[in-house]
N, CA, C and O atoms as a GROMACS GRO file, in nm:
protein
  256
    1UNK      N    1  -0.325   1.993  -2.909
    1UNK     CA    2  -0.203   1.966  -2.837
    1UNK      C    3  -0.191   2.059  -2.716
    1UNK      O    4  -0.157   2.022  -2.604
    2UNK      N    5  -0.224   2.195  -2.752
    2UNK     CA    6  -0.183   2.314  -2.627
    2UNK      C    7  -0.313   2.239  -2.496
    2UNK      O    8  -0.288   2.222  -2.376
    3UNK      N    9  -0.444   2.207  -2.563
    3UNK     CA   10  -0.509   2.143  -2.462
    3UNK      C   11  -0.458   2.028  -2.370
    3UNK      O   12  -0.469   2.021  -2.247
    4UNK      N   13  -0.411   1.953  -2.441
    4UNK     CA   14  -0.384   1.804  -2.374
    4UNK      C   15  -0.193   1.864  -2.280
    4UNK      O   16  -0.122   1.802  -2.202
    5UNK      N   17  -0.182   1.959  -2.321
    5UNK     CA   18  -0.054   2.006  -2.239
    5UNK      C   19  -0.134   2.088  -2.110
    5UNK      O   20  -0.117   2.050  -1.994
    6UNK      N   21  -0.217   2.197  -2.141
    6UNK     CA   22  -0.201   2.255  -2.031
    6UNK      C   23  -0.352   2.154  -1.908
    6UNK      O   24  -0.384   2.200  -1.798
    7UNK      N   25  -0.396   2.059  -1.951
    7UNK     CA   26  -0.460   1.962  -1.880
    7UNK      C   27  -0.364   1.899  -1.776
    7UNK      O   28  -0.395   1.897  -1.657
    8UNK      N   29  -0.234   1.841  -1.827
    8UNK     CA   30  -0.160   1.767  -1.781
    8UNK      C   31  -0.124   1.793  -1.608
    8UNK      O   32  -0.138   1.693  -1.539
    9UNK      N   33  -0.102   1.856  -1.573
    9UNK     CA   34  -0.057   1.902  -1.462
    9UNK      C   35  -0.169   1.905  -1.336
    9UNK      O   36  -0.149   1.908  -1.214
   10UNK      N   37  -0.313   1.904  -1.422
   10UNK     CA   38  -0.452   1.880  -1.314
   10UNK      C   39  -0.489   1.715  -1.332
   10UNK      O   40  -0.585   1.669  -1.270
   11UNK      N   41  -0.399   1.621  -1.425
   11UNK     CA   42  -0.421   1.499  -1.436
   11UNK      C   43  -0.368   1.471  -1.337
   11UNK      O   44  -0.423   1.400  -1.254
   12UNK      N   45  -0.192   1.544  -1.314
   12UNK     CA   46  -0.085   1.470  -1.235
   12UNK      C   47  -0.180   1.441  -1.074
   12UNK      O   48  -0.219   1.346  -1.006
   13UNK      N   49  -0.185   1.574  -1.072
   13UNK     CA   50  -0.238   1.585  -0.909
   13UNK      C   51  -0.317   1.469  -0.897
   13UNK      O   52  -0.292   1.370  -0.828
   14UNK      N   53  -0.439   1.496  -0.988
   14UNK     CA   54  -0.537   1.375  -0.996
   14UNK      C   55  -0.525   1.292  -0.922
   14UNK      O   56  -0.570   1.260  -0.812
   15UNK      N   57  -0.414   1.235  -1.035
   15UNK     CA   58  -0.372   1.051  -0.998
   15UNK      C   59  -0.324   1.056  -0.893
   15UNK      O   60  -0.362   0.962  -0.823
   16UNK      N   61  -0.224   1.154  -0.820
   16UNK     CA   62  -0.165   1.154  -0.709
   16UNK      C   63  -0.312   1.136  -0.569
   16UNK      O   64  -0.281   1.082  -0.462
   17UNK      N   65  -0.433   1.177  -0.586
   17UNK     CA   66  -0.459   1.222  -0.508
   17UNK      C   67  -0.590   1.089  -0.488
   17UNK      O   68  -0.657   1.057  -0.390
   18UNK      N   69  -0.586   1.041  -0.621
   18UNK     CA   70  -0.635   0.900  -0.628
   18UNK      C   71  -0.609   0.755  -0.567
   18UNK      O   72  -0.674   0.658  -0.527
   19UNK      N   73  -0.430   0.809  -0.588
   19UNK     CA   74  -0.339   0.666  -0.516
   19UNK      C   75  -0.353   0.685  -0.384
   19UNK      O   76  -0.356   0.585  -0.312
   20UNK      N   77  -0.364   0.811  -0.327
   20UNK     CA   78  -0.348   0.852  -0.192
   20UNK      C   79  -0.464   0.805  -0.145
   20UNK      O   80  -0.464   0.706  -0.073
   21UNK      N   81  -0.583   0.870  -0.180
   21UNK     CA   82  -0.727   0.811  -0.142
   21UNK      C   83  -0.758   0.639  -0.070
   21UNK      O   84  -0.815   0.581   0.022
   22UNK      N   85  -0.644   0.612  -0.231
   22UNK     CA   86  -0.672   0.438  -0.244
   22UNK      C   87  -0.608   0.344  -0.130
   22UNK      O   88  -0.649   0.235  -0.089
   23UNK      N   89  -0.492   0.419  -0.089
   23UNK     CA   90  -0.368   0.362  -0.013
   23UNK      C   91  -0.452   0.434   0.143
   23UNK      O   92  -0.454   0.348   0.231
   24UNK      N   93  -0.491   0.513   0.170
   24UNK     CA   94  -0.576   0.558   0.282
   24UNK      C   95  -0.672   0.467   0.318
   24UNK      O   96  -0.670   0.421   0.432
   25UNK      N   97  -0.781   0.423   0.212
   25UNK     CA   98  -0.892   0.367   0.260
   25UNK      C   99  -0.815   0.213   0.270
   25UNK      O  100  -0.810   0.162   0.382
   26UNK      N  101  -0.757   0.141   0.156
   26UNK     CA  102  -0.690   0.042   0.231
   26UNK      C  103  -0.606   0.020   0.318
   26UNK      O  104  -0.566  -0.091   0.352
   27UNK      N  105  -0.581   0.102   0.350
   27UNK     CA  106  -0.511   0.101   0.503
   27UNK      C  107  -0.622   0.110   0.656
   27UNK      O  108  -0.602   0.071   0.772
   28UNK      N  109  -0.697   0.155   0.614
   28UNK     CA  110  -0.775   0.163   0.742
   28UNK      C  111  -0.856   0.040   0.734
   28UNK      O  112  -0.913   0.002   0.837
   29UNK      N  113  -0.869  -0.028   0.620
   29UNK     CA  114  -0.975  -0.172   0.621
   29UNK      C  115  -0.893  -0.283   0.659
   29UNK      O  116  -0.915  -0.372   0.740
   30UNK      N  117  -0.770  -0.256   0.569
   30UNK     CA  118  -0.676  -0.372   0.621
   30UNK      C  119  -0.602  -0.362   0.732
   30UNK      O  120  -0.529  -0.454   0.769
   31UNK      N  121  -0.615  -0.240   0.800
   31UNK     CA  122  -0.536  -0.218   0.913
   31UNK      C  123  -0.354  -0.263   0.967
   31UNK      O  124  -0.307  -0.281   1.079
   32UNK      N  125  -0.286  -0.268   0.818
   32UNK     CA  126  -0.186  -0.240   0.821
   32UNK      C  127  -0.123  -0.106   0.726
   32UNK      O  128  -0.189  -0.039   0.647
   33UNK      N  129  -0.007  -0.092   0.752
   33UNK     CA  130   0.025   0.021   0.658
   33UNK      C  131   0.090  -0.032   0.543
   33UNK      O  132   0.081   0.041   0.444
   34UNK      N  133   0.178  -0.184   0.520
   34UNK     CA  134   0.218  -0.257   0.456
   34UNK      C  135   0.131  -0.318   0.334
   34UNK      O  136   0.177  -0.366   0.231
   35UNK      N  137  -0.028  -0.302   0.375
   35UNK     CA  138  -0.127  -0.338   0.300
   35UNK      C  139  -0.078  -0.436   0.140
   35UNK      O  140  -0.114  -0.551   0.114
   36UNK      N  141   0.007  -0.352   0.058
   36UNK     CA  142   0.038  -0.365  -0.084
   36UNK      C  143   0.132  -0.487  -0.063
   36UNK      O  144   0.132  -0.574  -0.151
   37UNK      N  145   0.222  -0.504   0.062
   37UNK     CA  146   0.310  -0.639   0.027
   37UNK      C  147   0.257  -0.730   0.055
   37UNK      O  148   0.287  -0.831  -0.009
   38UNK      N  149   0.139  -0.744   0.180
   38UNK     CA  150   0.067  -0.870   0.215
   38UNK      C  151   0.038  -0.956   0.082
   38UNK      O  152  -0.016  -0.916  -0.021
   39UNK      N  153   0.077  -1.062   0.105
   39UNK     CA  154   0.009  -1.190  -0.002
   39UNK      C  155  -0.102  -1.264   0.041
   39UNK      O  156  -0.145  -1.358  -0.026
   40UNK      N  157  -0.139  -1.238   0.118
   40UNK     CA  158  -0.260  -1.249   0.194
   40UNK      C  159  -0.368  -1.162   0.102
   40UNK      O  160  -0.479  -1.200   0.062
   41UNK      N  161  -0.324  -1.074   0.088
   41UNK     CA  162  -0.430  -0.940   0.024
   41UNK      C  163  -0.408  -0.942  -0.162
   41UNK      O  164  -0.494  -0.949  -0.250
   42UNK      N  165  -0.260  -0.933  -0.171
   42UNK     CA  166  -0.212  -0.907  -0.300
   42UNK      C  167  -0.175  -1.056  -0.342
   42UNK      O  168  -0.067  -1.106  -0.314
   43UNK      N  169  -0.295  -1.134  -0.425
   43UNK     CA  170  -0.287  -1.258  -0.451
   43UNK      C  171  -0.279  -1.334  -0.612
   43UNK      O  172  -0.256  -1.452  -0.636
   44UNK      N  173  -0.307  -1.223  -0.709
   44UNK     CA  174  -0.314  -1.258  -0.825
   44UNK      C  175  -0.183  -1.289  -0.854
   44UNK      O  176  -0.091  -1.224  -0.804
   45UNK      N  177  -0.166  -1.376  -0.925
   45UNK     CA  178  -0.002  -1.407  -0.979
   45UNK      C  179   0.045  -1.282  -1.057
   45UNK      O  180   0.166  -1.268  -1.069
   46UNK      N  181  -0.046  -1.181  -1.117
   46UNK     CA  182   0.036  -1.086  -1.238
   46UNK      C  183   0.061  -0.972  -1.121
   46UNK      O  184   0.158  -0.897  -1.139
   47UNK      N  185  -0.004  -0.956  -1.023
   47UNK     CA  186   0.018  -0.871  -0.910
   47UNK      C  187   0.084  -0.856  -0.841
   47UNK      O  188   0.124  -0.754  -0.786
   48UNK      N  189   0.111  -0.978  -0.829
   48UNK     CA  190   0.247  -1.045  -0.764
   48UNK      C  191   0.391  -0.998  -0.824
   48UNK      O  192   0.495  -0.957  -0.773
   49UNK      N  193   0.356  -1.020  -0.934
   49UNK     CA  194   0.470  -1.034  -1.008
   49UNK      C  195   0.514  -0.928  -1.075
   49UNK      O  196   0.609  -0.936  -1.152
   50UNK      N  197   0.432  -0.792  -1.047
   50UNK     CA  198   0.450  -0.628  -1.098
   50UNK      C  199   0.512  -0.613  -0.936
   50UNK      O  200   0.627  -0.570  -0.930
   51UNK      N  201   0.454  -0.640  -0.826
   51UNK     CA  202   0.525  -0.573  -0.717
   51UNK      C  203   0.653  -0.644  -0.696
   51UNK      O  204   0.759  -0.583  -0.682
   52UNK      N  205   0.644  -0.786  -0.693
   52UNK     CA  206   0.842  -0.780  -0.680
   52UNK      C  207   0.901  -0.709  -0.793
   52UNK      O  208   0.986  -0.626  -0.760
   53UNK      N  209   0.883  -0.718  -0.890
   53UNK     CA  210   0.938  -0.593  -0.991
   53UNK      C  211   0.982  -0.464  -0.980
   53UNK      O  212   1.082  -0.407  -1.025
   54UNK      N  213   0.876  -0.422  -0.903
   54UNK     CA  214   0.891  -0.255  -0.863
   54UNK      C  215   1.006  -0.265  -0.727
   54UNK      O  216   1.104  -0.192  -0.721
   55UNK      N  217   0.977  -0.357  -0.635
   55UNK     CA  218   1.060  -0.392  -0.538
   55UNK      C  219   1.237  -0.379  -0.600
   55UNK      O  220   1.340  -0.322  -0.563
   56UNK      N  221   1.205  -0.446  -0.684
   56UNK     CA  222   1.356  -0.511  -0.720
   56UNK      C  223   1.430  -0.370  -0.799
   56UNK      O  224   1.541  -0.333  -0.760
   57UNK      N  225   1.360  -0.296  -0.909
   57UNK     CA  226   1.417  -0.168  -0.987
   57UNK      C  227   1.416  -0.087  -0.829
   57UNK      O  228   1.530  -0.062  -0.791
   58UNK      N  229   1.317  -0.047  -0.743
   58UNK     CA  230   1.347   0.068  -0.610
   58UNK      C  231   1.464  -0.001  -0.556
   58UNK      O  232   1.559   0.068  -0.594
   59UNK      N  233   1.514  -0.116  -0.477
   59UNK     CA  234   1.615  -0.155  -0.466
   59UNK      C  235   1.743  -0.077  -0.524
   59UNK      O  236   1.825   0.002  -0.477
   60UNK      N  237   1.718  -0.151  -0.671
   60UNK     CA  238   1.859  -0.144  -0.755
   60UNK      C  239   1.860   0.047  -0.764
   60UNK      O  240   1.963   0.115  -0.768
   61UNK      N  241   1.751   0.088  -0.766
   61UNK     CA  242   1.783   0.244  -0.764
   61UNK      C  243   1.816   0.349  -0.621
   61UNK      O  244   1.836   0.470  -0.616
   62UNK      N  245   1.812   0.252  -0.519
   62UNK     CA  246   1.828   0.305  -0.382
   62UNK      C  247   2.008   0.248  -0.381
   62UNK      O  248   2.093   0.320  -0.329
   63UNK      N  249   2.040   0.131  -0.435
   63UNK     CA  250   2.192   0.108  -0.415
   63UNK      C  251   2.326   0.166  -0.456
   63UNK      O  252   2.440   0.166  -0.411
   64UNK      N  253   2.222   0.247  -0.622
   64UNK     CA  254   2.330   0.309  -0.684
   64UNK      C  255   2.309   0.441  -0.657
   64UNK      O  256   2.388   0.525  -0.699
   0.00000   0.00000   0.00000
């Protein structure tokens, strides 16, 4: 347990630094910065349908 705790915090970065990577290189191929909303790009129906999701909870959490 003390392992998988004091790991945690070199995972966080990790992933942070993974999404960043990911959102970098697709941005320079797709040459927008919007990349993730294009439906052009983002075409699978379940893909689709996690990002209006996230859309819709950031929304409802930016109103209240």
């Amino acid at each position: 347990m003390a392992l998988s705790e004091s790991l945690y915090p070199t995972f966080q970065t990790l992933e942070i630094t993974l999404r960043n990577s990911i959102h970098n290189a697709a941005h320079q191929y797709f040459k927008r910065e919007g990349w993730y909303s294009d439906r052009q790009i983002i075409k699978h129906p379940n893909d689709v349908g996690a990002l209006d999701k996230a859309k819709k909870a950031l929304t409802r959490m930016l109103l209240t």
